[in-house]
VONUKE-77764 format. One record per residue: chain; residue in three letters; residue number from 0; x, y, z negated of N, C-alpha, C in turn. Coordinates in nm, 4 decimals, decimal comma, always signed. Atoms other than C-alpha are relative to their C-alpha. Layout:
<fivexs>
+-------+------+-----+----------+----------+----------+----------+----------+----------+----------+----------+----------+
: kette : rest :  nr :      n_u :      n_v :      n_w :     ca_u :     ca_v :     ca_w :      c_u :      c_v :      c_w :
+-------+------+-----+----------+----------+----------+----------+----------+----------+----------+----------+----------+
:     A :  ALA : NUM :        X :        Y :        Z :        X :        Y :        Z :        X :        Y :        Z :
...
+-------+------+-----+----------+----------+----------+----------+----------+----------+----------+----------+----------+
</fivexs>
This chain:
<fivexs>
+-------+------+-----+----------+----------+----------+----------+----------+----------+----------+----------+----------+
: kette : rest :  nr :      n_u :      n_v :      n_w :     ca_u :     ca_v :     ca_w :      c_u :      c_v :      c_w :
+-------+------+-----+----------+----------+----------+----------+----------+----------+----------+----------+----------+
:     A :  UNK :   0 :  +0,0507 :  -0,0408 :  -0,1299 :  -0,0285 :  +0,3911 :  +0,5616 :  +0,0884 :  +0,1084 :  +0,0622 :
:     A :  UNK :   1 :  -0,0821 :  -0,0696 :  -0,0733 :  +0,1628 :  +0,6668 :  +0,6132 :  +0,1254 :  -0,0538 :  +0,0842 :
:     A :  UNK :   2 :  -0,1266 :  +0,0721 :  -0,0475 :  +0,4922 :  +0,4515 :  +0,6355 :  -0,0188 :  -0,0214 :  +0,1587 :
:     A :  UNK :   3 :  -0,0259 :  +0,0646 :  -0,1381 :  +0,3799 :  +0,2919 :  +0,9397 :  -0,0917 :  +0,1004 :  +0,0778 :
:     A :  UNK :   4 :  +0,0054 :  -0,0902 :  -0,1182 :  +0,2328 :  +0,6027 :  +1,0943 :  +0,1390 :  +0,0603 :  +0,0441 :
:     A :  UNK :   5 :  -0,1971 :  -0,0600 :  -0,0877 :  +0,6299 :  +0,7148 :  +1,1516 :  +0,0208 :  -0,0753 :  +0,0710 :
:     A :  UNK :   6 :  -0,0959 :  +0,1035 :  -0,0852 :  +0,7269 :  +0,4078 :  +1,2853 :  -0,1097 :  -0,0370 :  +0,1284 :
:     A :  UNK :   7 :  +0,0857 :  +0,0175 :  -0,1276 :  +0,4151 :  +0,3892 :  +1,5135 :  +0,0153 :  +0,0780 :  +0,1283 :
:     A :  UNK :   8 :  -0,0927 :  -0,0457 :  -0,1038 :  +0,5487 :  +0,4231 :  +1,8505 :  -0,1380 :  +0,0587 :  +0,1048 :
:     A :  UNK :   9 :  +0,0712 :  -0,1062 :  -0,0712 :  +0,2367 :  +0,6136 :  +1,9492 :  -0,0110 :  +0,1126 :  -0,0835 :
:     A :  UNK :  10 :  +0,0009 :  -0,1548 :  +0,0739 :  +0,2562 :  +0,8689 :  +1,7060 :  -0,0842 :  -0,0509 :  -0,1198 :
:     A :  UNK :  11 :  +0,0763 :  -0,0305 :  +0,0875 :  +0,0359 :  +0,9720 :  +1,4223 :  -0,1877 :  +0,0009 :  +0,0775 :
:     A :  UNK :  12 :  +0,1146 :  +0,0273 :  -0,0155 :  -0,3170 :  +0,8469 :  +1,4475 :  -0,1133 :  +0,1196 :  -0,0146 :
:     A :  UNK :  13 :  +0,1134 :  -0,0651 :  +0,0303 :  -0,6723 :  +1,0564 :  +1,4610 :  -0,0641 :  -0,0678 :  -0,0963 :
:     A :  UNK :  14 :  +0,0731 :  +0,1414 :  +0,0854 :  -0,8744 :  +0,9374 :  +1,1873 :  -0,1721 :  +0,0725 :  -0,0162 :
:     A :  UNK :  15 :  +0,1544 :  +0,0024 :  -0,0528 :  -1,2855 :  +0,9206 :  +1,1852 :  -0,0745 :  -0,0976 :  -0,1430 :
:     A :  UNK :  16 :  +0,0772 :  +0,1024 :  +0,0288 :  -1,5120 :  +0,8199 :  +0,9555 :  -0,1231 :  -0,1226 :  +0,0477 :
:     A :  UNK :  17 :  +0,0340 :  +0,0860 :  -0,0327 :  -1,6283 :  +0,4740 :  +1,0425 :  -0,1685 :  -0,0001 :  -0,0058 :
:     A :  UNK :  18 :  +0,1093 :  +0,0267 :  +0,0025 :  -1,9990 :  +0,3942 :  +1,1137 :  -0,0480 :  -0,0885 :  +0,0586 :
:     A :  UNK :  19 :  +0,0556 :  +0,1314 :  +0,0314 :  -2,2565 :  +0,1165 :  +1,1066 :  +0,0912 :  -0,0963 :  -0,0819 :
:     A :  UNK :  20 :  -0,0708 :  +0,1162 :  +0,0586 :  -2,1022 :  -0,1824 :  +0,9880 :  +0,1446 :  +0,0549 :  -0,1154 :
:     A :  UNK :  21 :  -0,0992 :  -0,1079 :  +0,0729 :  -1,7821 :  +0,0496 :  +0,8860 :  -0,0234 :  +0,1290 :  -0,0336 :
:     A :  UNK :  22 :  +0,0102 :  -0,1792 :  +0,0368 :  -1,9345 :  +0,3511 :  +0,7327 :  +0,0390 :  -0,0111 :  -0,0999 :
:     A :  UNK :  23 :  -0,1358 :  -0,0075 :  +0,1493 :  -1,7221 :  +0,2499 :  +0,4206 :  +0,1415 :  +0,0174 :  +0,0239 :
:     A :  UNK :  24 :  -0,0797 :  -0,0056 :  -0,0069 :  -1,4467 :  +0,2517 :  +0,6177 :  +0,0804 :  +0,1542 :  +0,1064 :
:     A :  UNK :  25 :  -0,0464 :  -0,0842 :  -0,0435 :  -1,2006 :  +0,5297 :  +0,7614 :  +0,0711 :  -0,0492 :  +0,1434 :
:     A :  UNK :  26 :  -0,1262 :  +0,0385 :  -0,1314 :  -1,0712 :  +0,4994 :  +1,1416 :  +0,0768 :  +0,0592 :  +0,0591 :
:     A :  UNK :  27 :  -0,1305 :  -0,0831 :  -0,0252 :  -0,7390 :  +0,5312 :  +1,2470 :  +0,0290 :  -0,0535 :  +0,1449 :
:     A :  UNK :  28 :  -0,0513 :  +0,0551 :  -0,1603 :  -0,6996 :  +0,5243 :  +1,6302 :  +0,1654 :  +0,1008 :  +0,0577 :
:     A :  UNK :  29 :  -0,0707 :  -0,0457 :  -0,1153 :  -0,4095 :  +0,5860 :  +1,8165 :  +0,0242 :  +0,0121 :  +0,1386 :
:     A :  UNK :  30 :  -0,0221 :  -0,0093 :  -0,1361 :  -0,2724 :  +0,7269 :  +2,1278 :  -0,0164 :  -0,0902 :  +0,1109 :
:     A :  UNK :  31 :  -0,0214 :  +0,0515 :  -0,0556 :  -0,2364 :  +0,4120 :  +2,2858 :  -0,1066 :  -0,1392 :  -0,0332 :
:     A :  UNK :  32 :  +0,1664 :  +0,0499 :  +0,0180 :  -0,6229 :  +0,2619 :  +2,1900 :  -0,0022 :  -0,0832 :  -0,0936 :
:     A :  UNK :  33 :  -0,0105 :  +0,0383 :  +0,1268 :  -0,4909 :  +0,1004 :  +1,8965 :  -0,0975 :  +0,0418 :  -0,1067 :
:     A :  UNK :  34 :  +0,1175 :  -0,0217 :  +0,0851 :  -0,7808 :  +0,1064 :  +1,6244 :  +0,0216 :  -0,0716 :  -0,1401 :
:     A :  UNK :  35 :  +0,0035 :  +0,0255 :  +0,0950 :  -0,7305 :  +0,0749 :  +1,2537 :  -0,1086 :  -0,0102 :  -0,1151 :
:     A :  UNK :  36 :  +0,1080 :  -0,0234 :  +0,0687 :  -1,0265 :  +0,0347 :  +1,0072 :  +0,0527 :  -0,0360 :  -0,1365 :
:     A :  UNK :  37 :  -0,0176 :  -0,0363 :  +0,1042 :  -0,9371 :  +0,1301 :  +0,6496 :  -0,1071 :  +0,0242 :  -0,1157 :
:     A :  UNK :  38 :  +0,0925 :  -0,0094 :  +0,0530 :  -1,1611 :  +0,0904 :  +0,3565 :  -0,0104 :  +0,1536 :  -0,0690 :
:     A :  UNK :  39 :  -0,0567 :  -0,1330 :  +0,0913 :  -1,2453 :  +0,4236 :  +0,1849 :  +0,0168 :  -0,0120 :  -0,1050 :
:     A :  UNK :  40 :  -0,0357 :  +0,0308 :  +0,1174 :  -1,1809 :  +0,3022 :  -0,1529 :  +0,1832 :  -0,0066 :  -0,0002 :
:     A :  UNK :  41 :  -0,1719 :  +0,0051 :  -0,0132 :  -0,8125 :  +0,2204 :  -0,0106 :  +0,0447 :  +0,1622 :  +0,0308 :
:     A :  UNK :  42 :  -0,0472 :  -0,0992 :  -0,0398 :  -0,7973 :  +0,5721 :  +0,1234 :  -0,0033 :  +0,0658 :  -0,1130 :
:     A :  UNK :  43 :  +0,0212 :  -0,1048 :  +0,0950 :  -0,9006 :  +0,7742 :  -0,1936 :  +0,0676 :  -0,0485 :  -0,0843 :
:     A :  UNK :  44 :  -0,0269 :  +0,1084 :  +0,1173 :  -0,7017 :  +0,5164 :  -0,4256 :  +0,1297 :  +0,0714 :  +0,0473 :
:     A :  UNK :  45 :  -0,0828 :  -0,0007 :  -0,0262 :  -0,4162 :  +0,6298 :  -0,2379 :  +0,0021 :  +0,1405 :  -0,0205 :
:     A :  UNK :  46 :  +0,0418 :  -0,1670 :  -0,0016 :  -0,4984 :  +0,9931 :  -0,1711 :  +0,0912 :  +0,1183 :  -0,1121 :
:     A :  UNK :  47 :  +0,0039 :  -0,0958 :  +0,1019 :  -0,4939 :  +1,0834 :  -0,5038 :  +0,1499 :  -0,0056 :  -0,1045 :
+-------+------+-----+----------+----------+----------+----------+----------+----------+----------+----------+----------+
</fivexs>
């Protein structure tokens, strides 16, 4: 994830934890209304 926050030609994303349907997941929006939904198991797997 990080990788392709450099190369994302809006920058570095805000990120949010997800709710209803995605409250397992982490969201990564960018500048330019781009919306990523990330499981949190992938985020903490990585994290650490």
């Amino acid at each position: 994830m990080k990788e392709a926050n450099k190369n994302h030609p809006a920058g570095a994303p805000t990120f949010a934890k997800g709710e209803g349907e995605h409250a397992n997941d982490i969201v990564a929006t960018y500048s330019d209304g781009t919306t990523y939904y990330v499981p949190l198991n992938d985020v903490t797997k990585y994290a650490r």
